[in-house]
N, C-alpha and C positions, 0 to 999 in steps of 0.2 A: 434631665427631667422634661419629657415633652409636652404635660400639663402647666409645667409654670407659670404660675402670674408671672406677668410684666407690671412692675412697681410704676405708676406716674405720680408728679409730683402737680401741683400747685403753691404760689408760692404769693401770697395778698400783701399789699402794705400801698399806704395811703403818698409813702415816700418815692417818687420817680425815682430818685438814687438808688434807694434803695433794692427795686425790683429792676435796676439795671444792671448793677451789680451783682444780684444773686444771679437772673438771667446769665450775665457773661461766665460767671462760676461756673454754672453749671454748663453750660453748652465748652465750655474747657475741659469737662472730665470725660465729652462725649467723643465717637471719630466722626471725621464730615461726612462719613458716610452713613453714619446712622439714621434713619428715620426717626425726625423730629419734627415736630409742628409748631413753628414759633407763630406769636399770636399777639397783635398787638393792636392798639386803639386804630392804626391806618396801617394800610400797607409801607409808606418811608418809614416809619417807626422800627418795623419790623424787619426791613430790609437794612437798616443803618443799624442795628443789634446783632445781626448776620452777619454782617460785615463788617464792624469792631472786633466782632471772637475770630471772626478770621485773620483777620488785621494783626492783635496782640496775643495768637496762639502760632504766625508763622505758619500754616500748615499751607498757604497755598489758595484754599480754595474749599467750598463743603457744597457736597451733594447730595446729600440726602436732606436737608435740610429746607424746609418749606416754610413759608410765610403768610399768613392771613390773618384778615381783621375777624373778632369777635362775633361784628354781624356777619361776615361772609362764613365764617363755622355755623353761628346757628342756621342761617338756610341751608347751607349743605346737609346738618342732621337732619332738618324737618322734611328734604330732597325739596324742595322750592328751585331748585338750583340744575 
C-alpha cells in the first residue's frame, strides 16, 4: 500500500515508571534502525531511555533513533530553529 498511514502512538500518564516502561516496550518491538523520535523532558532523559532499550534488547547499538526535548520539537515545528 503506498498511501498507508503510518500509525503514531502517544502514550500520557502522571507515573515516571510508568511512561518508562511503556517507552522501553515499545522501542523493543521496534529495529534500531527505524526512525524514531524519542522525546523527553531534557536531552539525559532521553538519551539514558536509548540506551537502557539498547542496553536490555542486546541489539548493539540503534540508529535510527533520535532524541529531543519537548521544547526543542516545538521550535523545530514553528522553524524558530
Amino acid at each position: 500500500m503506498p498511501n498507508a498511514r503510518k500509525i503514531k502512538e502517544a502514550f500520557v500518564s502522571p507515573s515516571s515508571s510508568a511512561r518508562i516502561t511503556r517507552a522501553m516496550a515499545w522501542l523493543a518491538e521496534h529495529s534500531p534502525s527505524q526512525q524514531i523520535l524519542i522525546i523527553a523532558a531534557n536531552r539525559e532523559a532521553a538519551a539514558e531511555i536509548g540506551r537502557q532499550a539498547v542496553l536490555d534488547s542486546e541489539i548493539g547499538a540503534s540508529y535510527g533513533w533520535n532524541r529531543v526535548t519537548s521544547g526543542r520539537l516545538a521550535a523545530e515545528i514553528a522553524g524558530d530553529v
